[in-house]
C-alpha positions in Angstrom: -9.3 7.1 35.3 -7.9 9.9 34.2 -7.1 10.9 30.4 -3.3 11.6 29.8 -3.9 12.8 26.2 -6.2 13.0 23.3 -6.1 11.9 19.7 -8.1 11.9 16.4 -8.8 8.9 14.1 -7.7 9.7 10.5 -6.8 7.3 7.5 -3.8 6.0 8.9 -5.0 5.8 12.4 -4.6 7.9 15.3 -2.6 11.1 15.9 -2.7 13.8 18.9 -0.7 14.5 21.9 0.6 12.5 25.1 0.0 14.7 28.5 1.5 14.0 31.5 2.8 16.3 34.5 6.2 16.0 32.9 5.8 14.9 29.3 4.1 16.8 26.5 4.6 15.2 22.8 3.0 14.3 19.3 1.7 10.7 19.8 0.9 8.7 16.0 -0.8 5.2 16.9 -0.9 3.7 13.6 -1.4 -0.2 12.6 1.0 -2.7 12.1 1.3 -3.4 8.8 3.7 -6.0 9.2 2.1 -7.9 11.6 2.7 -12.1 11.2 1.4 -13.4 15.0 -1.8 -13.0 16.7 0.3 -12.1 19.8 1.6 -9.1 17.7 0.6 -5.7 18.1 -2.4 -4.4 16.2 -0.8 -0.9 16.1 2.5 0.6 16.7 2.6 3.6 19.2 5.3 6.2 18.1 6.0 9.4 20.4 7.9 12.6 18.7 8.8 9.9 15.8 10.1 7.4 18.2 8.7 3.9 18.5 7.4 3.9 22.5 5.0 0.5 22.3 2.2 -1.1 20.7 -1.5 -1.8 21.0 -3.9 -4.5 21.0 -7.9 -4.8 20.0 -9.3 -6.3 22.9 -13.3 -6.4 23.3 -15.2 -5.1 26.2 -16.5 -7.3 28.7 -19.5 -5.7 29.5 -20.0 -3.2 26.3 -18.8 -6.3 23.7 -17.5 -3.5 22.1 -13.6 -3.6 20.5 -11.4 -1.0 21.8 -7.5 -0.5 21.9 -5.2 -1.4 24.9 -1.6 0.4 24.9 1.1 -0.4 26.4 4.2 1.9 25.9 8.0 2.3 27.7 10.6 4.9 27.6 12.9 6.5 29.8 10.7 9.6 30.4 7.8 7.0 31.5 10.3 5.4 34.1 11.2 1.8 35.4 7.8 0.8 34.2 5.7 0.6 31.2 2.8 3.0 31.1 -1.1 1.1 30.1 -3.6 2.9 28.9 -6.8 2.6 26.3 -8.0 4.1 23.5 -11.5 5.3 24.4 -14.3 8.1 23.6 -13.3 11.5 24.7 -15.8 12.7 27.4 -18.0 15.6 26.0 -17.0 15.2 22.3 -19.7 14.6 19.8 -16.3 13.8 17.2 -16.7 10.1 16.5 -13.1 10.1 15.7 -11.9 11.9 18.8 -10.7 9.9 21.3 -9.3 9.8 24.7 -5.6 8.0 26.1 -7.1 6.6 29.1 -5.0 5.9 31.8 -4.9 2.3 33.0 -2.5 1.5 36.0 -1.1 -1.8 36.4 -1.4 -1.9 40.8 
């Protein structure tokens, strides 16, 4: 799948940018501090300062290893919510760069 943006881990969680054919902006994933419900989102995804979605640590079938899913709405994205995840960014030996994979719902 293809990556539709990049971002770096840092101390209060994830910042970079959102890439698209048609939309280009800051993205901050950062966690959810006020979290009360497992069903909650682990982290709150915010584009240009807006709040766009959330994500959730999930764990890897085959890999057992945690990773984050997103799952974000706006206008810009259209009628439906854009899913992606959090993973390593091909060719980077950055342990704290990562890639917004996208992950299609069809």
């Amino acid at each position: 799948m293809p990556a539709i943006g990049y971002v770096t881990r840092n101390e209060d969680g994830f910042k970079g940018q959102l890439r698209t054919l048609s939309i280009r902006t800051d993205v901050e994933i950062v966690p959810n501090r006020s979290k009360s419900h497992e069903s909650h989102p682990d982290y709150r995804v915010y584009c240009s300062g807006s709040e766009v979605g959330g994500g959730w640590i999930k764990t890897g079938e085959r890999s057992g290893k945690d990773y984050v899913s997103l799952s974000m709405a706006a206008p810009e994205f259209g009628p439906r919510k854009l899913y992606a995840n959090l993973g390593r960014a091909a060719g980077q030996d950055d342990e704290d760069a990562f890639a917004i994979i996208w992950n299609p719902a069809d």
